[in-house]
C-alpha positions as CSV (number, residue, x, y, z in Angstrom):
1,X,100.7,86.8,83.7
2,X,97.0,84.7,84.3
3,X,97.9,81.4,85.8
4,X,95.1,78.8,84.6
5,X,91.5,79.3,86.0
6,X,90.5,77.1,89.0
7,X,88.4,75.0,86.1
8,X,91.2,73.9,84.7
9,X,94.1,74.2,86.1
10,X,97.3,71.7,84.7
11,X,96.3,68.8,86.7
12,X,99.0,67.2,88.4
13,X,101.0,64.4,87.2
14,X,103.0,62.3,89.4
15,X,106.4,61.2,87.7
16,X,105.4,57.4,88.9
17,X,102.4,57.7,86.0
18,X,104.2,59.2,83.1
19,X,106.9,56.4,83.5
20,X,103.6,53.9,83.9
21,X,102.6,55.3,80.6
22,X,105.8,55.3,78.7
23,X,106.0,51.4,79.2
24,X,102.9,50.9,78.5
25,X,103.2,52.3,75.1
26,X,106.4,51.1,74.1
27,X,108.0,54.5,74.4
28,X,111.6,54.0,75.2
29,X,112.7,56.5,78.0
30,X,116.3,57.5,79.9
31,X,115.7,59.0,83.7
32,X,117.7,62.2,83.6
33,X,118.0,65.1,86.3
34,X,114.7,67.0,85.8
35,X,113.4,65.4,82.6
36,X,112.7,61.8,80.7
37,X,114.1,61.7,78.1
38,X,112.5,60.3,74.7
39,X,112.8,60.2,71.2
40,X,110.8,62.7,69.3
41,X,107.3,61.9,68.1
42,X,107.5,65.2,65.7
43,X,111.2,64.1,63.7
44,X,109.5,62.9,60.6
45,X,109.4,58.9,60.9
46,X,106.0,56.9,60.1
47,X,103.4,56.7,62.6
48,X,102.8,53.1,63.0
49,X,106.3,51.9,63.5
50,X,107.3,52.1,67.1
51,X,110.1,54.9,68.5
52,X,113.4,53.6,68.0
53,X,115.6,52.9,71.1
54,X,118.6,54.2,68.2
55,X,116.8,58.0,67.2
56,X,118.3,60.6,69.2
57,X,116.4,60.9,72.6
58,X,115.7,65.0,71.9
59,X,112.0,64.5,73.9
60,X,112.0,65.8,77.1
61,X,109.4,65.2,79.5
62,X,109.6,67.9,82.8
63,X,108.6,65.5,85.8
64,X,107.1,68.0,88.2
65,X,104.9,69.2,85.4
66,X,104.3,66.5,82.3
67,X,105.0,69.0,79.9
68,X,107.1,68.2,76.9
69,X,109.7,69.9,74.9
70,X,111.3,68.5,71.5
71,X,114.7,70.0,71.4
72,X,114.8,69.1,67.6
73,X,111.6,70.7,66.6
74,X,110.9,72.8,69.1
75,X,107.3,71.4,69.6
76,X,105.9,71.8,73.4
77,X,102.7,70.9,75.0
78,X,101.1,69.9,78.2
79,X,101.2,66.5,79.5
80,X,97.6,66.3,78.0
81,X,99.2,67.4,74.8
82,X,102.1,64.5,74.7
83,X,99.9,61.5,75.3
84,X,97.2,62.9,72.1
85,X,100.1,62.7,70.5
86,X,101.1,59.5,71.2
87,X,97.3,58.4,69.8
88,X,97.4,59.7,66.8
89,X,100.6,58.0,66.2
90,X,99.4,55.1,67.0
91,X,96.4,56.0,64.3
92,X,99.0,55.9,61.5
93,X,98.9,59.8,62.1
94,X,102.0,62.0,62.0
95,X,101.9,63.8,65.0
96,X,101.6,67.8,64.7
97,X,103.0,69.9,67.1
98,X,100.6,71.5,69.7
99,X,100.0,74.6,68.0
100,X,100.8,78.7,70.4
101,X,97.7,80.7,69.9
102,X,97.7,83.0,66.6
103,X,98.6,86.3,68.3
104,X,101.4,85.1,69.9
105,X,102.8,83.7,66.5
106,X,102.1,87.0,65.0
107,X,103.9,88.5,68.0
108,X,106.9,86.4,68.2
109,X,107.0,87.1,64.3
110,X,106.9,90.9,64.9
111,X,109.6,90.4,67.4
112,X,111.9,88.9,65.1
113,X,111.7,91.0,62.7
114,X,112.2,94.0,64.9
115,X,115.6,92.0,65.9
116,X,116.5,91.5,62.7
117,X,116.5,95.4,61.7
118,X,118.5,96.2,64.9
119,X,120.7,93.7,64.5
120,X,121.4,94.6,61.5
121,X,122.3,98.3,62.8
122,X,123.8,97.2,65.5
123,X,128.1,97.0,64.8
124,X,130.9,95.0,66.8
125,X,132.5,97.1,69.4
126,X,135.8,97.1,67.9
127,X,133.9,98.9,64.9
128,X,132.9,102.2,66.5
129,X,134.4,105.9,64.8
130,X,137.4,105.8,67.2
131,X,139.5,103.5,69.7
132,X,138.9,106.5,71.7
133,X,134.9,105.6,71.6
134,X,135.4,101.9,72.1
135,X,137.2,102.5,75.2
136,X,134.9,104.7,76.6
137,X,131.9,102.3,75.8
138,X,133.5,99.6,77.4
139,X,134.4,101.4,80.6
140,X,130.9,102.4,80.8
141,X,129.7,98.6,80.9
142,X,132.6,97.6,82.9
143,X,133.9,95.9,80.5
144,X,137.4,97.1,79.9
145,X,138.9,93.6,80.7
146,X,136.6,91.7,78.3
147,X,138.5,91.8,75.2
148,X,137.1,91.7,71.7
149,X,137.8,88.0,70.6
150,X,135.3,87.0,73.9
151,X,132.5,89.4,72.2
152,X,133.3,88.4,68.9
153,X,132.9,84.7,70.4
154,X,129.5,85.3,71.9
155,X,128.7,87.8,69.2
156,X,127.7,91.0,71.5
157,X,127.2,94.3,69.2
158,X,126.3,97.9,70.1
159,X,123.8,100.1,68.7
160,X,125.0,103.3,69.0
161,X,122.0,105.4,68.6
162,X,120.6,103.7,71.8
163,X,124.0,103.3,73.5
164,X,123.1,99.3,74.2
165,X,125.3,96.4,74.1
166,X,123.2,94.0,72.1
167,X,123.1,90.2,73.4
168,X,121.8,87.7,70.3
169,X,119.8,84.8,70.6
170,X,119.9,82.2,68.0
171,X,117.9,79.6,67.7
172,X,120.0,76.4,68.6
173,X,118.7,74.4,65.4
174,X,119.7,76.8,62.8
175,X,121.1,80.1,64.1
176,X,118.1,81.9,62.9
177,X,117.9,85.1,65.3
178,X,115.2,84.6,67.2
179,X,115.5,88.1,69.8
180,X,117.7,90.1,71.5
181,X,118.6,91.9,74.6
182,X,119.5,95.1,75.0
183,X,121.4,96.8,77.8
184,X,122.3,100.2,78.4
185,X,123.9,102.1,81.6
186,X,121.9,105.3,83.3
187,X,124.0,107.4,85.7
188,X,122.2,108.6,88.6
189,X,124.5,110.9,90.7
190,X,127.7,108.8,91.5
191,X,125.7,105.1,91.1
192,X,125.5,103.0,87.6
193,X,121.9,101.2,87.1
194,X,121.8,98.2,84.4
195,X,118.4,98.4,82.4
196,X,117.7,95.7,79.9
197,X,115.1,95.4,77.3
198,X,114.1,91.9,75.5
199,X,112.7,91.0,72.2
200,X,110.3,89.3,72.4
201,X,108.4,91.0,75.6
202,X,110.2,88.9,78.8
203,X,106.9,86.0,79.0
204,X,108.7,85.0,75.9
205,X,112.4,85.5,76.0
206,X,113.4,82.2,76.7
207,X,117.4,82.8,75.6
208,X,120.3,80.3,77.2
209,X,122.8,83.4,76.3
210,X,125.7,81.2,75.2
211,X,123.8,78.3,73.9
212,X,125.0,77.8,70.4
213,X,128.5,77.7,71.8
214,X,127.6,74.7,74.0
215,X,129.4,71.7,72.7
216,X,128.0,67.9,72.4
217,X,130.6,66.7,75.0
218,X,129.9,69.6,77.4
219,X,129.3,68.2,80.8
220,X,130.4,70.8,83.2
221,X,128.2,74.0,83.1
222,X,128.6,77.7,84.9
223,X,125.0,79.3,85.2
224,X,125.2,83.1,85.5
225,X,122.5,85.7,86.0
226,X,124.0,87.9,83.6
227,X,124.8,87.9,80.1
228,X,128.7,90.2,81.4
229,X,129.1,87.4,83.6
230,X,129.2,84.7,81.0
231,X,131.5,86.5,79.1
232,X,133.2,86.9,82.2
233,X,133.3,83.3,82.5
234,X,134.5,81.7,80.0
235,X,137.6,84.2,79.4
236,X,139.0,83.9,82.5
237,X,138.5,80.2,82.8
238,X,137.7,78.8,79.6
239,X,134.1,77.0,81.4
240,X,131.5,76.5,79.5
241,X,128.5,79.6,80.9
242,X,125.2,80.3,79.9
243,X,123.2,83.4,81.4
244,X,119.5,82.6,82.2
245,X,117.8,85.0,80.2
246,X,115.7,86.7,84.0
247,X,119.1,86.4,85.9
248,X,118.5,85.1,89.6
249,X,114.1,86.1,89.4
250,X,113.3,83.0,87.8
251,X,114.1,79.9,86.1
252,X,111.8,78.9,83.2
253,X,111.4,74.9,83.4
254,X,111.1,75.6,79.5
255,X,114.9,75.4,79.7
256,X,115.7,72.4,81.6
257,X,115.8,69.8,78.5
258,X,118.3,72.2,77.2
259,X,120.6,72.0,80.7
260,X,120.2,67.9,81.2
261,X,123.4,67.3,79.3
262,X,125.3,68.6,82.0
263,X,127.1,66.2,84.7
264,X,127.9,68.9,86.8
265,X,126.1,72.5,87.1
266,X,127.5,75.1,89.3
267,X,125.5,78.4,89.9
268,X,127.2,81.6,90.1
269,X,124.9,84.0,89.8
270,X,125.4,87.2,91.4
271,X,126.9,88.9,94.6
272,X,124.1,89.5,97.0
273,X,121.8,87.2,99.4
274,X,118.7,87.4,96.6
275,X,121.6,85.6,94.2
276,X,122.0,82.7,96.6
277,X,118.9,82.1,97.8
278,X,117.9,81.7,94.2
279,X,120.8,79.7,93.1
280,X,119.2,77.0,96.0
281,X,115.7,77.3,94.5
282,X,116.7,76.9,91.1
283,X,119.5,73.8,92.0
284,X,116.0,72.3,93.4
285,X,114.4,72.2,89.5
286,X,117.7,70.9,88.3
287,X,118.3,68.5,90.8
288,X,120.4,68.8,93.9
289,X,123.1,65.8,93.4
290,X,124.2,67.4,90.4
291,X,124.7,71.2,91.3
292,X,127.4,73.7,93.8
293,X,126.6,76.8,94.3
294,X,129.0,80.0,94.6
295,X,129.0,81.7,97.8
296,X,128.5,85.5,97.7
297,X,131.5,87.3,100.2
298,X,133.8,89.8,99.6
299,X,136.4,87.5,97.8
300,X,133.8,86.3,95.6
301,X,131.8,88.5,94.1
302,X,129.8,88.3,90.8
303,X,131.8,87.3,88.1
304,X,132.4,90.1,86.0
305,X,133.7,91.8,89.1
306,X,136.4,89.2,89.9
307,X,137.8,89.5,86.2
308,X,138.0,93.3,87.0
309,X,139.6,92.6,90.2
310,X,142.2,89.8,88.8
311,X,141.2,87.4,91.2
312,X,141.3,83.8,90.2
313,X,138.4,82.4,88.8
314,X,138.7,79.0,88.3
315,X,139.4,78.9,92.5
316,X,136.4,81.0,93.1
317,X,134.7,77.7,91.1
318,X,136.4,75.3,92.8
319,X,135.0,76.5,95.9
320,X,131.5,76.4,94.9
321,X,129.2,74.2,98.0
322,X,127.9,71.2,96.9
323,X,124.0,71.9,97.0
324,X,122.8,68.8,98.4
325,X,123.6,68.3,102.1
326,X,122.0,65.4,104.1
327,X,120.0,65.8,106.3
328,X,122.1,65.7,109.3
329,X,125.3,67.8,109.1
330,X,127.5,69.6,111.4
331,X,128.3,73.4,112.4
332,X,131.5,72.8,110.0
333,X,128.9,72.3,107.1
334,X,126.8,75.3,108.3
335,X,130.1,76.9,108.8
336,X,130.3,78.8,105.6
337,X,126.6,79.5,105.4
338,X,126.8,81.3,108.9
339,X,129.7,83.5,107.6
340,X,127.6,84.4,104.3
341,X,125.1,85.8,106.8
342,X,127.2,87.8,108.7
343,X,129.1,89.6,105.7
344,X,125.7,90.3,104.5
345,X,124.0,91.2,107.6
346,X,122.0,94.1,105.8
347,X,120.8,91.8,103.0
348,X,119.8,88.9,105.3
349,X,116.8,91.2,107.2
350,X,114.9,90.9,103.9
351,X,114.4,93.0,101.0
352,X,113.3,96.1,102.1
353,X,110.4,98.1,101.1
354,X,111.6,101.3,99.2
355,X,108.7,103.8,100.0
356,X,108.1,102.4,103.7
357,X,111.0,102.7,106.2
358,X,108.7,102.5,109.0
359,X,107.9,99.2,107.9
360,X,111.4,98.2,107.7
361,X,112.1,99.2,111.0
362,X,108.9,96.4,112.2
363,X,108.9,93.8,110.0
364,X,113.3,94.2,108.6
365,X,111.9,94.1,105.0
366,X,110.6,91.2,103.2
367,X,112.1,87.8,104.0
368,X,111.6,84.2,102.7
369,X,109.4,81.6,104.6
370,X,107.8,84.3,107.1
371,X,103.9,84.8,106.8
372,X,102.5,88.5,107.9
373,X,98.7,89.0,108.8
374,X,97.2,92.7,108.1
375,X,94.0,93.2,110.0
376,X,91.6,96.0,109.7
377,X,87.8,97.2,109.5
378,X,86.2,96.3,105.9
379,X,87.0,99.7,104.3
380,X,90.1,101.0,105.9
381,X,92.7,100.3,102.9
382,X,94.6,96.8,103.5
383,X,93.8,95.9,99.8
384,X,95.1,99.7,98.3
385,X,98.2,99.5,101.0
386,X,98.9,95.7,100.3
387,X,98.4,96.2,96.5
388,X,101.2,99.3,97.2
389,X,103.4,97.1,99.5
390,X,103.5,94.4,96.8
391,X,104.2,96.2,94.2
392,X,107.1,98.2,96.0
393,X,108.9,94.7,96.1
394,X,107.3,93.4,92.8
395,X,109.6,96.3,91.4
396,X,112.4,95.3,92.8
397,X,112.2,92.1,91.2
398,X,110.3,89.9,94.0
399,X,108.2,87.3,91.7
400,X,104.6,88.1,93.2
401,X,101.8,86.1,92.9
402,X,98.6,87.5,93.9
403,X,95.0,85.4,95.1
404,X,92.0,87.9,95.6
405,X,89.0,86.7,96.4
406,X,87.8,89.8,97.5
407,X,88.2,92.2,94.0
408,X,88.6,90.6,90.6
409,X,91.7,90.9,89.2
410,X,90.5,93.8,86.5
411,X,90.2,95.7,89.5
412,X,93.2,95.3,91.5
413,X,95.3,95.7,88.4
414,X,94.0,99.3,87.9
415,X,94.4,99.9,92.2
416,X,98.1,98.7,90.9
417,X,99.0,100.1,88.0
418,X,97.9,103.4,88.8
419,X,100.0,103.0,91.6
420,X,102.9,102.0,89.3
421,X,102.3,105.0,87.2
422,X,101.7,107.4,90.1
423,X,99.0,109.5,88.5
424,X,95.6,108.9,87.9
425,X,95.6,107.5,84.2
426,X,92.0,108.5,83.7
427,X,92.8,111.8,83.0
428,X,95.6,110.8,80.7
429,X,94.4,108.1,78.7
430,X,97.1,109.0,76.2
431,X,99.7,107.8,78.6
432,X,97.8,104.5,79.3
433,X,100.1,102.0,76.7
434,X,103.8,103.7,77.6
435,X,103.1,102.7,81.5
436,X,101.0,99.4,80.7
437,X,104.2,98.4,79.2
438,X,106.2,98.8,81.7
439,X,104.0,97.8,84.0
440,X,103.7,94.5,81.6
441,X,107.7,94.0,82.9
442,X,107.0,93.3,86.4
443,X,107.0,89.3,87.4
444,X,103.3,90.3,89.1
445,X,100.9,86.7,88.4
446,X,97.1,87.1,89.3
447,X,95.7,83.7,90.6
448,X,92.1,83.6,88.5
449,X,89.8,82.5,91.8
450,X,86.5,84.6,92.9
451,X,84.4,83.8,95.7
452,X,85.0,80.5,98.4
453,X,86.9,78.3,96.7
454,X,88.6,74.6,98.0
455,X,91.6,74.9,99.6
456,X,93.4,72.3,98.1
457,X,92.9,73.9,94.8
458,X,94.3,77.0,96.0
459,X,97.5,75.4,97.6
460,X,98.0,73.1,94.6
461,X,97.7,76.3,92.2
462,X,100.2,78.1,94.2
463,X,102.8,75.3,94.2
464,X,102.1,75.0,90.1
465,X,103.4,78.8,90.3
466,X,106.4,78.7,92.5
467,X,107.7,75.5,90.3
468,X,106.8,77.4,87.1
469,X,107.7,81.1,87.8
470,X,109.7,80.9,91.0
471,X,107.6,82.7,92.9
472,X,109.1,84.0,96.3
473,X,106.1,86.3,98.0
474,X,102.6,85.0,97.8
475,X,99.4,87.9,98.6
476,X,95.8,86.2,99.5
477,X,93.6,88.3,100.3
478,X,91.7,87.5,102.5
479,X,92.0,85.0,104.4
480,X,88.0,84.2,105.3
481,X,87.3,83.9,101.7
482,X,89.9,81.0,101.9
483,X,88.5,79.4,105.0
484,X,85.0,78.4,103.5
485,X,83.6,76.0,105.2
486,X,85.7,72.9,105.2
487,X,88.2,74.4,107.5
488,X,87.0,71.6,110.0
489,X,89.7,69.3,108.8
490,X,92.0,71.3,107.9
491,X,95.1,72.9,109.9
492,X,94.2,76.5,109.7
């Protein structure tokens, strides 16, 4: 992904202004947990008449961003976007959504229509030649507790002739399928590795697995990583789950309007340190006061696991931590938090590098919050090794965003993909699409700055990217280029 060039990046909008504006145009507005809410300026009613305080408020307004989404319509924009809408209403003009860009259209079409035809191969597990065959699928996913009225109830299929289960998503207006995602098993000696596919590619696959089965009423919300999981969920206790559609990398603010109705949201969504320390990042976006958050530990692993284990679910939830401590507390608060970090002693030295154990050994793999400095003669390899010790994390799932001043970004994206690839591509050309794909998979975002740039634009980039794509290890390179010459003033 290209995050917005330094010309024009999204510029800032401070939650104090888009309220300013929404009274000053009449526009009548609820404060929810990450988003205003509004009626719709796209649901059909005449353009001079002002929004109704009765219509259904389906408008929401992200307040770290500005951007809108109409739940009803399905029409999103920018800030920018929203208020030329609001003009041309007030122009006796009935406002058009913002239009995506042709090619995605035509992509998100092709997509669909791809679903469609597998879909429509795809058969219910209970279906298969045998019982025999069932069983042994469901073993395979680990699934042997789930029984067939939970899959019938989240409608999960398998296509045999790829050996996936087959995840739906519907569109929450009217069930159209919109995608999928697929998931199949591959055995590598005695270990079982999960690898899932989407339709559309993943920039696009934006599917609250579980969605449709939300009802009006819902308040209380389980957030899972993992499609399994919210099966897992809501058969051993009955709680309304959803499974974000990139498990515990990232949450797309494109689906907050679509989690606002929820009183109370507790995040479950995995067993390992990555798991929690998204869960907090992502409780940030949806706003603290509301959300708990399920410890990982032995007694409470992911939940899948637990239904395979018969231990009690609903007590694992009732557990959960309430996200938002003050900001004084005692050890007994930290209590719990200590004892996470000693179960998980291996996990809490970092992610570690999987082609450089000598670097582990140094540095304990990569962890949150620390900042590392490579030095070097110009010419000695810190871009190839860093562009190599990114990507070893990036693969793993890390969301890495990338500033080089020093290469452009056509540049450092061959250095990286033909380190993906491990071969030099030039001599294979014909092999150039299967691993650009792949490589296309990865949650790798280029910063588009070249030369000296302000540091303030930098920094305020960056923050745009952790909000939007949770972005947990940041590369500049280098550092000089960043200094320019107004570093007089500012804290190096």
């Amino acid at each position: 992904g290209v995050l917005p060039s330094p010309d024009g990046p999204a510029p800032s909008v401070s939650i104090t202004e888009i309220r300013q504006y929404l009274r000053a145009q009449d526009i009548p507005f609820h404060d929810g947990y990450s988003c205003l809410h509004t009626p719709s300026l796209f649901t059909g009613d005449r353009g001079d008449q002002p929004l109704s305080a009765n219509a259904p408020f389906t408008l929401f307004i992200d307040k770290t961003t500005g951007s809108f989404l109409c739940t009803a319509t399905l029409a999103e924009g920018t800030w920018q976007d929203f208020q030329a809408n609001v003009e041309m209403r007030h122009h006796g003009v009935t406002p058009i959504p913002p239009a995506s860009s042709e090619e995605t259209e035509e992509e998100m079409r092709q997509a669909r229509e791809d679903a469609r035809r597998i879909w429509e191969r795809a058969l219910p597990l209970w279906e298969l030649l045998d019982e025999k065959e069932t069983k042994e699928t469901k073993a395979l996913f680990g699934i042997s507790q789930v029984t067939d009225a939970t899959l019938k109830r989240f409608g999960v299929r398998y296509l045999r002739t790829a050996r996936s289960l087959v995840f739906p998503w519907f569109s929450p207006q009217d069930a159209t399928l919109k995608g999928l995602k697929l998931l199949r098993v591959e055995k590598k000696g005695g270990t079982k590795t999960y690898v899932e596919e989407t339709l559309p590619r993943f920039d696009s696959y934006r599917n609250l697995f579980g969605l449709p089965l939300i009802g009006r009423r819902d308040t209380e919300l389980v957030l899972t990583g993992w499609e399994l999981d919210a099966l897992a969920l809501h058969q051993a206790a009955g709680v309304a789950s959803l499974a974000l559609p990139r498990g515990a990398s990232s949450l797309p603010p494109t689906l907050l309007p679509y989690l606002e109705q929820f009183k109370r949201i507790t995040l479950w969504l995995g067993e390992d340190l990555r798991s929690w320390e998204a869960a907090k990042l992502f409780a940030r976006k949806l706003s603290l006061k509301r959300c708990s958050l399920v410890r990982p530990g032995n007694l409470q692993p992911r939940p899948l696991e637990a239904l395979n284990q018969g231990l009690n679910v609903t007590k694992i939830l009732r557990s959960a931590l309430l996200a938002s401590h003050k900001s004084i507390i005692s050890f007994r608060q930290l209590r719990e938090e200590v004892f996470g970090e000693l179960v998980n002693t291996e996990q809490v030295s970092g992610i570690k590098w999987a082609r450089f154990p000598e670097l582990n050994k140094l540095l304990k793999g990569h962890r949150r919050g620390e900042l590392t400095i490579f030095t070097g003669p110009t010419g000695s390899g810190k871009t190839t090794f860093i562009s190599e010790y990114a990507l070893d994390l990036c693969m793993q799932g890390v969301c890495t965003l990338w500033g080089s001043f020093e290469i452009n970004n056509v540049r450092l994206a061959k250095i990286m993909l033909t380190q993906f690839a491990g071969r030099r591509l030039e001599d294979q050309l014909e092999l150039y699409d299967e691993w650009a794909d792949r490589f296309e998979e990865l949650p790798l975002y280029f910063m588009t700055f070249h030369g000296q740039q302000n540091i303030k634009t930098v920094i305020d980039t960056m923050q745009h990217a952790v909000y939007m794509y949770d972005i947990t290890h940041v590369v500049v390179d280098n550092l000089q280029f960043m200094m320019g010459h107004e570093h007089l003033s500012v804290d190096r």
